[in-house]
N, C-alpha and C positions, 0 to 999 in steps of 0.2 A: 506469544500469540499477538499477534496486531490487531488492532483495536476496531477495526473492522468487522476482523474475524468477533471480537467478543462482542458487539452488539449484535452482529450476525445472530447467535447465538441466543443471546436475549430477549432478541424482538423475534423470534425463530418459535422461542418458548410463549411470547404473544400467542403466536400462528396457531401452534401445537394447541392451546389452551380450548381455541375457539374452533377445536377440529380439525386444522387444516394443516397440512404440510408443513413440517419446520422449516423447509429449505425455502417457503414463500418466504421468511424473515431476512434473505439478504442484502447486507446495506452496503452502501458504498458511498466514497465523498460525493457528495452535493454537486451536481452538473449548475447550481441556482444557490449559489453562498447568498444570497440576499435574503433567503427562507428557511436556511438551514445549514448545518456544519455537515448533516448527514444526510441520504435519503434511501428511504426503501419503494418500489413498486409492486410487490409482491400482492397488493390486497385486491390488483386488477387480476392477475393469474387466479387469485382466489372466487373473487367472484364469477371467473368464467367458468372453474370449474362446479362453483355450485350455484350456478346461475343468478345470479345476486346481482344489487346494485354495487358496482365498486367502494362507493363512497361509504356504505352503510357500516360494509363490513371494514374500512377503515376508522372510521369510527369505532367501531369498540377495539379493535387494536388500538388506535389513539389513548384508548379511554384505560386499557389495563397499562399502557406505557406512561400514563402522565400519572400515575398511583406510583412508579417507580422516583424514588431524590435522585436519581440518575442526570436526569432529563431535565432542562431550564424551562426547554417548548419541543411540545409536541402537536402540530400541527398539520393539517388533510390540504393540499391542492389539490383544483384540479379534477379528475374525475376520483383521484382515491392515490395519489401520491404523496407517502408519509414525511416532512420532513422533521428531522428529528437535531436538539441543539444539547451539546450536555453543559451542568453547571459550573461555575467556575470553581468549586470546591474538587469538581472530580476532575477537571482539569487538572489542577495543584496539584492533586495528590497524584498524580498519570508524570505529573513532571519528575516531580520528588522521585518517585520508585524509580524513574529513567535514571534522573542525577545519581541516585545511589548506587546503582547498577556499572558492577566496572567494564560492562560492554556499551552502556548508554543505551539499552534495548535492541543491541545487533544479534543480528541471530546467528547460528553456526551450524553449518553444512553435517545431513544428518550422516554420513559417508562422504570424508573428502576423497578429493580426487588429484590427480597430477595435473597439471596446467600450463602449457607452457605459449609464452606472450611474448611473438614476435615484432616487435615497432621498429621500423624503419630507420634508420640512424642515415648521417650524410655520403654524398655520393664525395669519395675522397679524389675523383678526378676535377670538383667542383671548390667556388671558394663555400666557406659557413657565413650563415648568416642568419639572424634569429627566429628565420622562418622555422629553421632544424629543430631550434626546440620544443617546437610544439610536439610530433612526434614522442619525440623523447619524456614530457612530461605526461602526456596522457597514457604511453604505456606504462609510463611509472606506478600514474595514480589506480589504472588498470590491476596492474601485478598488486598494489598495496590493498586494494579489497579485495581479490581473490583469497590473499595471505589472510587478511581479517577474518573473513566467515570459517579460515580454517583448513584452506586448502593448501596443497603443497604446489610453490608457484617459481617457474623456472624462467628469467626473464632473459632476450637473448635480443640486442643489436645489430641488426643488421648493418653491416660498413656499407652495404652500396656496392659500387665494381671494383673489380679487385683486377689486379696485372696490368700489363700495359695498355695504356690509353693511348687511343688512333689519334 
């Protein structure tokens, strides 16, 4: 699950706590990295729905999120924009479980599929020249994460023109 998704989740159960929609808990990276790592807007949809000041009902989200060791800072912009920083202990340990992890936290295709990844290869009426490789490496690196998440990945070369050249 990404880590998105589990604070989603968390500050979801904020929302939940205080009556209101879990889905108002949605966080996403920080458009304002100077205020925070994460941020959610959810407490203005809250308040609109039940007529409130934004800011209020941020506030006690704030207030049951900074009760969590999660969170370094939990802090209101704004009219009722949460941003939210986690500590450097939960950081480490977010690392740790990745480094242990022999996927590194990749995730794998819940149904793969067949895939097949055509890149352009040189026109053989043409001289080469290291322009060609660009092609050729980004379908590569293309086909090598398809493979990764688990799919099955058919990678094919296009030569360019074929037969006699005018």
């Amino acid at each position: 699950m990404l880590l998105t998704e589990e604070l989603s989740q968390i500050v979801g159960e904020a929302f939940a706590r205080e009556g209101f929609d879990a889905g108002l808990g949605a966080v996403r990276i920080s458009d304002r990295p100077d205020l925070g790592q994460f941020q959610c807007n959810g407490a203005l949809a809250a308040a609109k729905a039940a007529k409130k000041n934004p800011r209020e009902i941020g506030e006690v989200i704030a207030a049951r999120l900074r009760a969590l060791s999660l969170f370094a800072d939990v802090s209101l912009a704004g009219p009722g924009f949460l941003n939210l920083s986690l500590t450097d202990a939960e950081l480490a340990t977010r690392v740790e479980r990745l480094a242990s992890d022999e996927r590194l936290g990749g995730w794998a295709m819940p149904t793969p599929e067949r895939i097949v990844v055509d890149y352009g290869g040189p026109n053989v009426a043409k001289p080469l020249h290291v322009g060609h490789l660009r092609a050729a490496i980004i379908g590569e690196s293309i086909k090598r994460l398809f493979r990764f998440v688990g799919n099955e990945v058919i990678g094919d070369i296009h030569l360019g023109d074929w037969g006699l050249q005018m």
